[in-house]
VONUSE-374694 format. One line per 2 residues: number of its first residue (from 1); for each residue y, x, z of N, C-alpha, C, O, CB. Coordinates in pm, 1 decimal. Last residue first. Glycine has a CB too. Layout:
# VONUSE-374694
NUM) Y,X,Z,Y,X,Z,Y,X,Z,Y,X,Z,Y,X,Z  ... .
This chain:
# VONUSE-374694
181) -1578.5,-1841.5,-1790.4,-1585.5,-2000.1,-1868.5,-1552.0,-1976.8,-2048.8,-1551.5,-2073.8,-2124.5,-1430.3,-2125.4,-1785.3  -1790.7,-1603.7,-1688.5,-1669.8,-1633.7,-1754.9,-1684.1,-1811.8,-1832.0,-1770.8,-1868.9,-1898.2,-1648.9,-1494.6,-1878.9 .
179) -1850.3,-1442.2,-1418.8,-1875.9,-1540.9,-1486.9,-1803.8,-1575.5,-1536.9,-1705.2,-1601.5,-1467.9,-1914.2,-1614.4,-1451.9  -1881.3,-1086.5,-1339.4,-1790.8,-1170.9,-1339.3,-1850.5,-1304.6,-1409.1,-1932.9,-1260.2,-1489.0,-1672.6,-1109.8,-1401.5 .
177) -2148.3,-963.5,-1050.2,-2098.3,-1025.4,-1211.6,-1997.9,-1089.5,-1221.5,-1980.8,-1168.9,-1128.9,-2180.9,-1117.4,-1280.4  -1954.6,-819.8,-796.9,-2088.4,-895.0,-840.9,-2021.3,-928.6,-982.8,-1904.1,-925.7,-1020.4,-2147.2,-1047.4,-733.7 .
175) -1771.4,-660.5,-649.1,-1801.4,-602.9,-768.5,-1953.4,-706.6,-798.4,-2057.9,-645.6,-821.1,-1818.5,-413.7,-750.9  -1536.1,-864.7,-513.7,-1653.2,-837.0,-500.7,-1660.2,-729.1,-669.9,-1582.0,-728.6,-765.0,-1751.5,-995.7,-474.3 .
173) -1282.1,-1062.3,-484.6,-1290.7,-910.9,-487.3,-1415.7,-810.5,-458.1,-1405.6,-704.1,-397.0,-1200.7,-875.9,-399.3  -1423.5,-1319.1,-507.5,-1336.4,-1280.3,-602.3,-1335.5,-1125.2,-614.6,-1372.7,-1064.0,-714.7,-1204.6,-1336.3,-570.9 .
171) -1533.8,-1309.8,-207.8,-1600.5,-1269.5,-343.7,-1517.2,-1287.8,-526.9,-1570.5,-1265.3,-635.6,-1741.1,-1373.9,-334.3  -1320.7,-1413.1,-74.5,-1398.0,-1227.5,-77.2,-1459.3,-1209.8,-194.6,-1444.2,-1114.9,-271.5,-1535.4,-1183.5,43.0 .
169) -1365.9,-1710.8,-97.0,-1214.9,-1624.2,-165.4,-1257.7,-1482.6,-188.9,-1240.4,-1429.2,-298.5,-1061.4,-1613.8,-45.5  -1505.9,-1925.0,-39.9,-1558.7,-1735.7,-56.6,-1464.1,-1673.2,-157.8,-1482.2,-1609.2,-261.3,-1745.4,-1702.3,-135.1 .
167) -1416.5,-2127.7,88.0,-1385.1,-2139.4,-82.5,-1433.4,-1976.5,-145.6,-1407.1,-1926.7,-255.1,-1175.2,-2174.6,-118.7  -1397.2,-2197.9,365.7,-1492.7,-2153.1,300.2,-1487.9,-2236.9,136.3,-1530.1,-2343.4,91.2,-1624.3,-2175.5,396.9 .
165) -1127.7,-2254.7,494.2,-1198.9,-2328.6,352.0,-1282.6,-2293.8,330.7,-1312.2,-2353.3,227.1,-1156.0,-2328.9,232.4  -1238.9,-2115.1,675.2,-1139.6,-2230.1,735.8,-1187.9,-2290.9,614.2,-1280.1,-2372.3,619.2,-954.1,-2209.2,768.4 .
163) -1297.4,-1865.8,588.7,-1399.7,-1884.0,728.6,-1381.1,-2053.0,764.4,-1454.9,-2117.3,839.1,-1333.8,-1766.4,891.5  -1181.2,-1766.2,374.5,-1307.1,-1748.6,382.9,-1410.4,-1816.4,537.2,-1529.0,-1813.3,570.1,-1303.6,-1593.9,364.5 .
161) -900.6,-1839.7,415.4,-1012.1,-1888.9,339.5,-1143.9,-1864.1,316.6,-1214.2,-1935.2,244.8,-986.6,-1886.9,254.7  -869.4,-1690.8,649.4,-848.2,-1828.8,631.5,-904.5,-1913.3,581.8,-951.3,-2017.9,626.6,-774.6,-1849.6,592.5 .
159) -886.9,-1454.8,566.4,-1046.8,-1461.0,677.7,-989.5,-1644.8,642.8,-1079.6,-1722.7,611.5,-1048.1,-1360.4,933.1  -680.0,-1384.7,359.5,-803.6,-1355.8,311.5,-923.2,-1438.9,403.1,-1026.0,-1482.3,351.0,-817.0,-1195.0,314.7 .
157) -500.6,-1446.7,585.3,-502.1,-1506.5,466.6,-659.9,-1506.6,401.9,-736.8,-1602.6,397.2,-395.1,-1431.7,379.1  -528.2,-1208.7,708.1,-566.4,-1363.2,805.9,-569.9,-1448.2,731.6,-631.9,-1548.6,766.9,-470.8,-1423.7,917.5 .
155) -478.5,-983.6,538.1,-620.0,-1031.1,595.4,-607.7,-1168.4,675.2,-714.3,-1226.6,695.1,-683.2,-914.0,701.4  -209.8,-1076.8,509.8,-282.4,-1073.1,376.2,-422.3,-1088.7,414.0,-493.8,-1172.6,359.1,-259.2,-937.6,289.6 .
153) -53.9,-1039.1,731.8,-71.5,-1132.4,679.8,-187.9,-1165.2,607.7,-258.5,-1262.7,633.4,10.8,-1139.9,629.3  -108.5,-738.2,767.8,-159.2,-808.2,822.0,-174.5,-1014.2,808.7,-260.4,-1090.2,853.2,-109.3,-745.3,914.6 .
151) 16.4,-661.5,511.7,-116.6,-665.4,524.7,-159.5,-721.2,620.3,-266.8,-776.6,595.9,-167.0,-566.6,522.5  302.4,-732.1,610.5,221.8,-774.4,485.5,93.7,-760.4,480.8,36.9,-861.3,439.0,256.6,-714.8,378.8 .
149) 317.8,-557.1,845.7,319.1,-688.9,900.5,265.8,-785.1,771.8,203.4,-888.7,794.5,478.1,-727.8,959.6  290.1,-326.5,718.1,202.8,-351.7,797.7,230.9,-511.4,819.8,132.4,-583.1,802.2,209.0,-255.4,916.4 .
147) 544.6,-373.8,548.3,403.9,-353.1,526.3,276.0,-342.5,578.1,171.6,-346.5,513.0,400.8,-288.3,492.7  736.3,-340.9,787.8,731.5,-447.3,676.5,557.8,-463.6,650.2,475.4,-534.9,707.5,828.4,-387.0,520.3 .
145) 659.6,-77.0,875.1,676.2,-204.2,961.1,583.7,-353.6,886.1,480.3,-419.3,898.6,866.1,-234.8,967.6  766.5,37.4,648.0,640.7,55.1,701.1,600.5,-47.8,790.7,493.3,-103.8,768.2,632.0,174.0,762.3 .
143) 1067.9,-36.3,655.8,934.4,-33.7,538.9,788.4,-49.5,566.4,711.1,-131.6,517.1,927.1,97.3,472.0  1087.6,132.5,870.8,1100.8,3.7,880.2,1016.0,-74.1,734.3,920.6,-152.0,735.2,1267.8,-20.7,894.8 .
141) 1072.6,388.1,796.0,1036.2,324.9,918.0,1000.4,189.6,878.9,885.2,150.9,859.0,1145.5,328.3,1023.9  1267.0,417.2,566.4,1126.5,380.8,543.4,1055.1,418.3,666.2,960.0,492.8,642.5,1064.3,449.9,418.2 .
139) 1501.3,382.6,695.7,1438.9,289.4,584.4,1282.6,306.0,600.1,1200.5,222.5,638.1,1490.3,334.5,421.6  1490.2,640.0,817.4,1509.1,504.9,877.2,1455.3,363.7,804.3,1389.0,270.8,850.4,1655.4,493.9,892.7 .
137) 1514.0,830.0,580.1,1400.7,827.1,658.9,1383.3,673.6,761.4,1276.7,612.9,771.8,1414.6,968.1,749.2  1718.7,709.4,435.9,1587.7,655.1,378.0,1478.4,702.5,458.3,1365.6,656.0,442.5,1562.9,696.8,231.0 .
135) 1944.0,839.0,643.8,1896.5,667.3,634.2,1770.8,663.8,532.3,1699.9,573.5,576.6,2039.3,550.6,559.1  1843.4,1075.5,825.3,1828.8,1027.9,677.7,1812.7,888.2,684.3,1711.9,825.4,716.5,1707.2,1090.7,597.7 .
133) 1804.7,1181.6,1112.6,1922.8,1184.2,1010.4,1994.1,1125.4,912.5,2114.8,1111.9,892.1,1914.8,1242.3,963.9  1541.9,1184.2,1157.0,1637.9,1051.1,1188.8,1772.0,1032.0,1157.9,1841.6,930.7,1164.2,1647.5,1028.0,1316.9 .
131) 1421.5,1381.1,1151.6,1399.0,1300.4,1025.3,1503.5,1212.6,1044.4,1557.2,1163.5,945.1,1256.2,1227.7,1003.7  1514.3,1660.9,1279.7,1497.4,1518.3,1312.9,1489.6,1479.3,1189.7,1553.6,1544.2,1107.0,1602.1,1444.6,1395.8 .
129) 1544.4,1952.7,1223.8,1513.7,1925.7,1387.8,1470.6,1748.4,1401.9,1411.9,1703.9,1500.5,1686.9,1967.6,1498.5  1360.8,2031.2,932.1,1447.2,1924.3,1011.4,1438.3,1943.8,1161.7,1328.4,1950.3,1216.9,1398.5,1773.4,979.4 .
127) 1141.6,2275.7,939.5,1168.9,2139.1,932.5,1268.1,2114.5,991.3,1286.1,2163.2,1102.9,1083.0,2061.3,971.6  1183.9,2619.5,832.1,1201.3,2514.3,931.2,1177.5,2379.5,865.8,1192.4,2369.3,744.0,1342.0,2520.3,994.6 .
125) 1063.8,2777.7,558.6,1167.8,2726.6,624.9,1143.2,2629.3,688.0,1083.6,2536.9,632.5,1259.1,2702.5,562.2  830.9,2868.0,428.2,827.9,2907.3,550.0,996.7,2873.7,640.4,1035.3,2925.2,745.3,779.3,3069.2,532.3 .
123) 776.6,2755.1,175.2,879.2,2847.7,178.7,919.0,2940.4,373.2,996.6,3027.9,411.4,1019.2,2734.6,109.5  554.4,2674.3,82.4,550.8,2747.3,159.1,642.6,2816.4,176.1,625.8,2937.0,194.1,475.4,2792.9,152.9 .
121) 521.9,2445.0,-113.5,573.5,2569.7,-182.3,554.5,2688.7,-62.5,538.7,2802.3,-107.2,747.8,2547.8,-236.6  477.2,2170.6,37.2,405.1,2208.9,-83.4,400.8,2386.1,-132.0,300.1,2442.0,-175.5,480.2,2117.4,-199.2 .
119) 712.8,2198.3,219.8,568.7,2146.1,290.5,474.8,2178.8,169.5,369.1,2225.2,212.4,560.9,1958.5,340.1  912.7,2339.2,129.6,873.8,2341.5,317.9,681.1,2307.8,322.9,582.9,2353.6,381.4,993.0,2150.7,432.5 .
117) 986.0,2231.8,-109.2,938.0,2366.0,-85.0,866.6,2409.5,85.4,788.9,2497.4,122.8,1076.4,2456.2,-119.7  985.3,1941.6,-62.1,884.7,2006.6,-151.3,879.1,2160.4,-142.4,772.0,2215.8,-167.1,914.0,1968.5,-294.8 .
115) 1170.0,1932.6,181.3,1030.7,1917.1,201.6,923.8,1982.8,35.1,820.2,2049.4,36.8,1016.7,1725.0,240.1  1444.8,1895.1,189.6,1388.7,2006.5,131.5,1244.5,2055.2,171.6,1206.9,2171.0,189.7,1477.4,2105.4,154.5 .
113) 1549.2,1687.1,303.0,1502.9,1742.1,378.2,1457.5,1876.1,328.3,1432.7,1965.7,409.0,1426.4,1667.5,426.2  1606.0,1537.4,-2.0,1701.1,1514.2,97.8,1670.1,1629.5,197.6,1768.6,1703.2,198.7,1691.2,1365.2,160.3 .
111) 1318.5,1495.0,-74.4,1412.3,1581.7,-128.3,1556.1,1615.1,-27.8,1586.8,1729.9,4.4,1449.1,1512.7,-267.6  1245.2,1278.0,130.6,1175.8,1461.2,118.3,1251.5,1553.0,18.0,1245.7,1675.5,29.2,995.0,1469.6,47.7 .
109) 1393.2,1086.0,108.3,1376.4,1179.9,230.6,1320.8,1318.7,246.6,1334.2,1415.7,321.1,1306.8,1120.2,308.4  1270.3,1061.8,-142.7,1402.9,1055.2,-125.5,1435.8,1159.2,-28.2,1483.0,1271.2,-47.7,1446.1,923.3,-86.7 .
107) 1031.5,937.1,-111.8,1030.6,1091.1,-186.0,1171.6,1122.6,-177.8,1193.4,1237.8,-215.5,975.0,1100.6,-359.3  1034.4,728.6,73.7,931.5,873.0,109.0,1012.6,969.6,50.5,1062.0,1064.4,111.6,760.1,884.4,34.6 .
105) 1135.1,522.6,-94.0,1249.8,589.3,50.9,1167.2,726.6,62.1,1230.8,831.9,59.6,1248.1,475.7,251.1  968.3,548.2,-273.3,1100.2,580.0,-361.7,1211.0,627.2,-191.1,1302.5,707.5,-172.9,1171.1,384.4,-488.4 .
103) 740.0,480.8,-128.3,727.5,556.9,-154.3,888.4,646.5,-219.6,911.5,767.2,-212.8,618.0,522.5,-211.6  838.2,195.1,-13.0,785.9,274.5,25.0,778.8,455.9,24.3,798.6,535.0,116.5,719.7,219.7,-4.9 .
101) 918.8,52.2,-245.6,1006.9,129.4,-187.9,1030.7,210.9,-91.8,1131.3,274.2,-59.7,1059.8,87.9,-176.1  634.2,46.0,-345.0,675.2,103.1,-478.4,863.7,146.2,-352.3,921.7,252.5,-374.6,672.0,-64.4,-674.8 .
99) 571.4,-115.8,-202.5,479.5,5.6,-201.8,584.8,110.4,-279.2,598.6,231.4,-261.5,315.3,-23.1,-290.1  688.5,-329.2,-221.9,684.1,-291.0,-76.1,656.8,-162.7,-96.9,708.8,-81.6,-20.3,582.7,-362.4,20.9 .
97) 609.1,-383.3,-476.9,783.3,-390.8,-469.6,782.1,-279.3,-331.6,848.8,-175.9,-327.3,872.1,-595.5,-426.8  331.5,-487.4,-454.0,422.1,-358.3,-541.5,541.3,-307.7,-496.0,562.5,-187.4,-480.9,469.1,-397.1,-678.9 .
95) 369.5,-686.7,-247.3,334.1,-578.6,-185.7,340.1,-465.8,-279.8,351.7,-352.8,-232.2,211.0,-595.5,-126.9  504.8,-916.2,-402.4,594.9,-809.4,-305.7,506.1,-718.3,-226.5,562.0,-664.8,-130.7,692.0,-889.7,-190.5 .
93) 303.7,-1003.9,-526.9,413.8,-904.5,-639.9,480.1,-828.9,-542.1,514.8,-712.1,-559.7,547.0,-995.4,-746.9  225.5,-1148.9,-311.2,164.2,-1011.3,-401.6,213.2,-955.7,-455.7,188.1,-835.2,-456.0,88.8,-1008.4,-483.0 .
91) 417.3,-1331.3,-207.3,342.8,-1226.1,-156.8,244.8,-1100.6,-227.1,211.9,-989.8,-184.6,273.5,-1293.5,-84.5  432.6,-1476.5,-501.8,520.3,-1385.0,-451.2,509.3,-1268.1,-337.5,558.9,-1155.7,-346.0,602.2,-1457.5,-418.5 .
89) 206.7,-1607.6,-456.7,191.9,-1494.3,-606.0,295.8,-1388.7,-547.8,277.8,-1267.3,-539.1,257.6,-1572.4,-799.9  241.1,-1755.2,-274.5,102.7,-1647.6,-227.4,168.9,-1568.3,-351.1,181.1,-1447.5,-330.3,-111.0,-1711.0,-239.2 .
87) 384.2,-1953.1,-224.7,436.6,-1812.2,-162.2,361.7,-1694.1,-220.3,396.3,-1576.0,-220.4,416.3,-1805.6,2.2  296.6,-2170.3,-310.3,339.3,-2088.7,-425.2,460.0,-1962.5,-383.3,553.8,-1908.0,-441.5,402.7,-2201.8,-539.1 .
85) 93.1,-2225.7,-143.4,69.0,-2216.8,-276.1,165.8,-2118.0,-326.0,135.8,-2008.4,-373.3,76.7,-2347.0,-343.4  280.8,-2273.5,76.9,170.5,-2131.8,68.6,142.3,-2167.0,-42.5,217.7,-2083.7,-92.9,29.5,-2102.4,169.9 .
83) 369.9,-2546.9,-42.9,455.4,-2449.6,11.3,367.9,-2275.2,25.1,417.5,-2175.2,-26.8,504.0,-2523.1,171.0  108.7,-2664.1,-30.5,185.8,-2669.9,-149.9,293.3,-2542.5,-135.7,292.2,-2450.3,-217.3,259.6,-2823.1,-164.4 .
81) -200.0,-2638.5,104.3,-46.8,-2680.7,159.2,28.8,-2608.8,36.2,0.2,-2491.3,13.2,6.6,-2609.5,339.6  -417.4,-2549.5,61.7,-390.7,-2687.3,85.6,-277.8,-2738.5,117.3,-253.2,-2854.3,151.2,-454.9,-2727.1,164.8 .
79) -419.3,-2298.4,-54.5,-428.3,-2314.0,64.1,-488.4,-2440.8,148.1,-563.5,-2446.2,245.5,-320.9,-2291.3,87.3  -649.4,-2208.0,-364.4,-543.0,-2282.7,-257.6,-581.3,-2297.5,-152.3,-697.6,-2309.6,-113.9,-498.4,-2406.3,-279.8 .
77) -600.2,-1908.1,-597.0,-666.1,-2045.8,-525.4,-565.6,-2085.2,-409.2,-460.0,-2035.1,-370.3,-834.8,-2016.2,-451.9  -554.8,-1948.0,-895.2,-535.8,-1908.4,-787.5,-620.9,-2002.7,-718.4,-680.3,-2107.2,-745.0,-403.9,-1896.0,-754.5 .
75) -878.0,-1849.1,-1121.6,-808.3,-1914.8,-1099.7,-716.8,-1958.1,-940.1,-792.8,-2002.0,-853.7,-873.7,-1981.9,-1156.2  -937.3,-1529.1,-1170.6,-977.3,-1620.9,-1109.1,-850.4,-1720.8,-1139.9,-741.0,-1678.0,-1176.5,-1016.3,-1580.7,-966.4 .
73) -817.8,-1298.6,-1495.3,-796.8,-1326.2,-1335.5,-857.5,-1456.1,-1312.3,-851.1,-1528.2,-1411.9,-634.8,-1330.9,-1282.9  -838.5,-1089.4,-1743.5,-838.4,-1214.9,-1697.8,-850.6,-1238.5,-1540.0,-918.2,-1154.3,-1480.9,-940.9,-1276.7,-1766.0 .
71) -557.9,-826.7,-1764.4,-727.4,-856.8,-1725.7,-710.3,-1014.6,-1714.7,-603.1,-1067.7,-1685.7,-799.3,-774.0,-1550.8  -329.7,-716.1,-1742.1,-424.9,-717.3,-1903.4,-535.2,-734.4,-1911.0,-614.7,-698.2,-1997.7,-435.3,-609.3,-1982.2 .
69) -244.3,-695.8,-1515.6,-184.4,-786.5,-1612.4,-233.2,-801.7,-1742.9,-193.4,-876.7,-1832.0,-63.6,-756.6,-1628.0  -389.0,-559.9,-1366.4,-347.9,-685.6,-1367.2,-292.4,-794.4,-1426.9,-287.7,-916.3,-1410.4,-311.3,-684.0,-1320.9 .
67) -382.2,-289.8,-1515.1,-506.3,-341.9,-1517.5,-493.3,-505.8,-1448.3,-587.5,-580.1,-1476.0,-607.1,-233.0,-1433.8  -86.6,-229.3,-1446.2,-109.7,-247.4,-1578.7,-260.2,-345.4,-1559.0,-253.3,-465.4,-1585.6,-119.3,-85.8,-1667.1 .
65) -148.4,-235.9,-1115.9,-43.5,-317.1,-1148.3,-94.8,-356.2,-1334.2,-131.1,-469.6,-1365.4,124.4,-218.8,-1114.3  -337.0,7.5,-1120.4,-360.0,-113.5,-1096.3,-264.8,-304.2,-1150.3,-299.2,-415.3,-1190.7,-359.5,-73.1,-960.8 .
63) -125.4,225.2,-1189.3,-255.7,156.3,-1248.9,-321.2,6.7,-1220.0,-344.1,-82.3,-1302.0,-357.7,242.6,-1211.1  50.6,188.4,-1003.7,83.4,140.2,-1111.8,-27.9,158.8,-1212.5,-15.8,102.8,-1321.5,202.3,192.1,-1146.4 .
61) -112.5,235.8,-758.2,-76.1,122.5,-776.9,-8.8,73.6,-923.1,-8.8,-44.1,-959.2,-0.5,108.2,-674.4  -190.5,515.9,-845.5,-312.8,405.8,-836.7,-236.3,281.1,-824.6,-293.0,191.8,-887.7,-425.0,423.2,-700.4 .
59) 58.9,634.1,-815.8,3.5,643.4,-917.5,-104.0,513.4,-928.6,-92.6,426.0,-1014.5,-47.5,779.1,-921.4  81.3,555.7,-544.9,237.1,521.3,-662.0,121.7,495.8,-788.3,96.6,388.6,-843.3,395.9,709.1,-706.6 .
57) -78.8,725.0,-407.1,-90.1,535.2,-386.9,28.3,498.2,-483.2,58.2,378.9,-480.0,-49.6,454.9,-190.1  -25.5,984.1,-448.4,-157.1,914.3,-500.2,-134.3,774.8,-553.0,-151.3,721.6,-662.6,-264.9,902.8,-384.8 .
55) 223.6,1006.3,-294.2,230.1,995.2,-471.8,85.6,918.9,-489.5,81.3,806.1,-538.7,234.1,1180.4,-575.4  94.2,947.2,-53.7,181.8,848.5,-128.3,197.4,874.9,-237.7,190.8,779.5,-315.2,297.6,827.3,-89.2 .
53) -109.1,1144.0,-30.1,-142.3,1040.4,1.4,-37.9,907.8,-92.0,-76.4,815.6,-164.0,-137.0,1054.3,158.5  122.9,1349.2,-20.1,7.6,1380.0,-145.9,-66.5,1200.8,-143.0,-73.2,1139.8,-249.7,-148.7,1550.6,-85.3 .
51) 268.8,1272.6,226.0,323.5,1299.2,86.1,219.8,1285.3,-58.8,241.6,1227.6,-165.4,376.9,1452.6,96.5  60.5,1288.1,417.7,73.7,1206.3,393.9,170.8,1194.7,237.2,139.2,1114.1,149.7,101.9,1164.6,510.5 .
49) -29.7,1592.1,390.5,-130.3,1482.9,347.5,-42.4,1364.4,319.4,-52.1,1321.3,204.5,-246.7,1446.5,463.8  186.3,1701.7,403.2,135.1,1756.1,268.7,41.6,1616.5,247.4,31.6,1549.8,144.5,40.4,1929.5,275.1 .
47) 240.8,1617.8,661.5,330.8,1615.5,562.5,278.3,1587.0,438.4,303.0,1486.9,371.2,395.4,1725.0,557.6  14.8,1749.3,817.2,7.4,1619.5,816.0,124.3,1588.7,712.5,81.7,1489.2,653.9,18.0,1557.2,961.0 .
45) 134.1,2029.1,797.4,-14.1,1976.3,707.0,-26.2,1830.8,712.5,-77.9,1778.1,614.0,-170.1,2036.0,774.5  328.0,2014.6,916.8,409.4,2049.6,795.8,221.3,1993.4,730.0,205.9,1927.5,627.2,504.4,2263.8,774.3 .
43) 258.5,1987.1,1178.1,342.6,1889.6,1101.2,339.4,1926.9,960.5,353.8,1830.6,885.3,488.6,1884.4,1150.1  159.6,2249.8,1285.9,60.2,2077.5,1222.5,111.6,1991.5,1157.9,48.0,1916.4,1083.9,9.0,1969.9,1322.7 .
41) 383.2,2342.5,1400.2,301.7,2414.4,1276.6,220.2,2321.0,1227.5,213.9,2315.9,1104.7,211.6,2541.1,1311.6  621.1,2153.4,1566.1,466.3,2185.0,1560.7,425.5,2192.8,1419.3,425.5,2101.3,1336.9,374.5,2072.5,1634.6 .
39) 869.4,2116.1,1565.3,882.0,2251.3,1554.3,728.0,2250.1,1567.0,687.9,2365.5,1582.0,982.4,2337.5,1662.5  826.4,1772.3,1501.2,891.8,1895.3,1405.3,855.0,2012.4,1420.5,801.5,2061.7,1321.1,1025.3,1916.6,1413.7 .
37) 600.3,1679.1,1697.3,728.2,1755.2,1708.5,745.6,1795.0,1571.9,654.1,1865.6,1529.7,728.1,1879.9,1810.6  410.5,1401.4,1662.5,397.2,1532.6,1582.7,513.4,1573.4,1611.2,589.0,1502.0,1545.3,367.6,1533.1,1429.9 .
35) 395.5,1123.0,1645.1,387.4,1161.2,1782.1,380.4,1305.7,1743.2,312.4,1353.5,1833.9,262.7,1097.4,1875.6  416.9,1059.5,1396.9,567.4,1007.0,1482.4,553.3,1085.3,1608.7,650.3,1117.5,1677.3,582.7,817.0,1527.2 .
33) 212.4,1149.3,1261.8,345.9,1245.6,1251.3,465.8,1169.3,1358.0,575.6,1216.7,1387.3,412.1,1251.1,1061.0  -8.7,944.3,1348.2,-8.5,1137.2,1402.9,187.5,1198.8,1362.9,258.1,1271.4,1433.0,-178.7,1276.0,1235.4 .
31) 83.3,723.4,1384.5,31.3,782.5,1509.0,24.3,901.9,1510.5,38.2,975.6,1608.1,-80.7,746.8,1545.2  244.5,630.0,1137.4,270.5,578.4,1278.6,208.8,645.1,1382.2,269.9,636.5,1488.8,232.6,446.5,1294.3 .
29) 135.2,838.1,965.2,248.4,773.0,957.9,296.1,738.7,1123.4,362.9,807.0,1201.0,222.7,643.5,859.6  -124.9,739.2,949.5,-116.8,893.0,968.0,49.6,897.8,1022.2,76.0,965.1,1121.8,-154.1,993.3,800.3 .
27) -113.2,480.0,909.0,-195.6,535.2,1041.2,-139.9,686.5,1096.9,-120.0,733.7,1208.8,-371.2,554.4,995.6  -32.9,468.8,661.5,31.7,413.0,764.2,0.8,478.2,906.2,81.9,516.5,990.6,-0.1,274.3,760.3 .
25) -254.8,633.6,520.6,-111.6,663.8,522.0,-22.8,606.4,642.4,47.9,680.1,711.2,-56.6,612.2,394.2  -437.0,448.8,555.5,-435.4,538.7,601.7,-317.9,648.5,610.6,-303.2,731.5,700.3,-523.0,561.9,562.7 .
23) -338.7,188.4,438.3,-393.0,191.7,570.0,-395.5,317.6,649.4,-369.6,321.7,769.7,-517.7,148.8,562.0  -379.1,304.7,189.2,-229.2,301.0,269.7,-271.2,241.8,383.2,-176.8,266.9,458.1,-96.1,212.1,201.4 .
21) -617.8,378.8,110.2,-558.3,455.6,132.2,-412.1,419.7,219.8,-354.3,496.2,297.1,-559.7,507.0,19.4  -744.5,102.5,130.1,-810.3,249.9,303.0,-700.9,357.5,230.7,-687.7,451.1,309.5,-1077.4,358.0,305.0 .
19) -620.3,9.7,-70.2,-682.7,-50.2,102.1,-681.3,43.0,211.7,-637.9,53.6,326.4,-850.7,-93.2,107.3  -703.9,151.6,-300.2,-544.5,143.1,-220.6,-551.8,112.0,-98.3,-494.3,179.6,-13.0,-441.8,38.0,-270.7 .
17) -954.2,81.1,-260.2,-912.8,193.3,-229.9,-785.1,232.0,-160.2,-753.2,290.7,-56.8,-919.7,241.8,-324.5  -918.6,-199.4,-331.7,-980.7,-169.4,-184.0,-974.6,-27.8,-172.6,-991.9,5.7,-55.4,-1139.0,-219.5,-158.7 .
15) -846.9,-169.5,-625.9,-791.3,-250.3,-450.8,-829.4,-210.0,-325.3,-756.4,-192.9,-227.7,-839.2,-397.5,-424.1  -983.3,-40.5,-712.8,-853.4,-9.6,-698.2,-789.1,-101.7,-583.4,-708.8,-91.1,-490.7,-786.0,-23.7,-833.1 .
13) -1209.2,-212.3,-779.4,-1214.4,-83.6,-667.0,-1083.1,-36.5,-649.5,-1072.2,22.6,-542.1,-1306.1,50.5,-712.4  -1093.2,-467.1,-870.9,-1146.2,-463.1,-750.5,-1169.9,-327.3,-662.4,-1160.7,-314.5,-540.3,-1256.7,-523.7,-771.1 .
11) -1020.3,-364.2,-1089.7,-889.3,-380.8,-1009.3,-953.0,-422.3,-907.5,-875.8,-426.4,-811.7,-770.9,-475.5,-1056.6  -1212.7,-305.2,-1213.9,-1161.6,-147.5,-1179.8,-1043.2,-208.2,-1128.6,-948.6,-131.0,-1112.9,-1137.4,-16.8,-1315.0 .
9) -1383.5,-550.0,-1215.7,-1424.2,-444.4,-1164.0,-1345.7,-311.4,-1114.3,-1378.8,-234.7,-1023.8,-1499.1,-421.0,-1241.4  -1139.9,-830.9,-1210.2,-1225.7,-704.1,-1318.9,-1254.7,-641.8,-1235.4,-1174.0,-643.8,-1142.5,-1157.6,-605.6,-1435.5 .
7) -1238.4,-1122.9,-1018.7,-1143.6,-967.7,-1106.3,-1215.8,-889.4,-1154.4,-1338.0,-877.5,-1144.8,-1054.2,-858.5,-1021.6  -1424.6,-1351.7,-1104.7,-1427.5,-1271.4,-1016.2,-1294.8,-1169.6,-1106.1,-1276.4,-1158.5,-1227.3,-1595.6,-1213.9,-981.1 .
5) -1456.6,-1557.4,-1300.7,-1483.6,-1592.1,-1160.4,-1483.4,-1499.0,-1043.3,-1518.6,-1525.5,-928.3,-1598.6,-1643.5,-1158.5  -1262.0,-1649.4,-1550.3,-1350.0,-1581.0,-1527.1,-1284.3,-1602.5,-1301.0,-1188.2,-1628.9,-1228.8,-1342.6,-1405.7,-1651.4 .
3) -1081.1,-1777.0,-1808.6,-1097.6,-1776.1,-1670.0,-1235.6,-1708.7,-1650.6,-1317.9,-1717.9,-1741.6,-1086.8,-1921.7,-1607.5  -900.5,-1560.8,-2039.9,-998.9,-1616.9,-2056.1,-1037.0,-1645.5,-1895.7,-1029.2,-1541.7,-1829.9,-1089.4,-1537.7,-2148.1 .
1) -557.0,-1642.9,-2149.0,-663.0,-1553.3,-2106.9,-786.3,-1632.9,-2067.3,-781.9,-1755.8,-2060.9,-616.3,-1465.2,-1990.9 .
């Protein structure tokens, strides 16, 4: 493939969308539905969002995923330490993997719970007295965890090199011209 000095344009906005979307999923996730009773009528709309939110982020990530692999890419870059060299690819492939069991524990739990008619169909049947029933609801607690503790990696990574190597790693994920060798 051909080196070029920045990602393609539609895996740069796909990135940073996915960005504020599972950021926002997480958020919705950890602060409004954990602190949300079941028997509260609000639950079932914070549901719809965060459910609709995760198919979204399935779909846009396996777009993204194809547009990665059929685009020319920067050359990696480095830490300076050999060992993070060759964590970093694996840290990325594992935020698909993360997303992708993310969502496979999500939709599990919601079939399991009979959430597509509860929360999409209006069947006006109860929620669960407890999500905590469902080992893939438990799973994907902890999933979530995971993934937060991956992104939080991923920005101290990102400010590392941008503030420690100043090697302007950010501007890889910039929409400025790509330069191609």
């Amino acid at each position: 493939m051909t080196q070029v000095s920045r990602h393609h344009p539609l895996l740069v906005a796909l990135h940073w969308l996915l960005a504020v979307l599972i950021l926002g999923a997480l958020s919705l996730g950890f602060f409004w539905l954990a602190a949300t009773p079941n028997v509260d009528p609000r639950k079932i709309i914070l549901l719809r969002l965060h459910m609709a939110g995760g198919m979204l982020i399935l779909v846009l990530m396996a777009i993204r995923f194809v547009v990665r692999l059929r685009t020319s890419r920067p050359p990696a870059a480095t830490t300076g330490f050999p060992l993070l060299d060759r964590l970093a690819p694996i840290t990325h492939y594992g935020f698909y993997v993360l997303v992708l069991l993310m969502v496979g524990t999500g939709y599990t739990t919601g079939i399991l719970a009979g959430l597509p008619d509860i929360v999409f169909a209006g069947s006006g049947e109860p929620l669960p007295a407890s999500f905590g029933i469902y080992p893939t609801w438990v799973a994907h607690g902890y999933l979530a965890a995971l993934l937060a503790g991956f992104i939080l990696l991923h920005i101290l990574a990102a400010l590392y090199h941008q503030f420690v190597r100043k090697d302007g790693l950010l501007r890889r994920m910039s929409f400025r011209r790509r330069a191609v060798d």
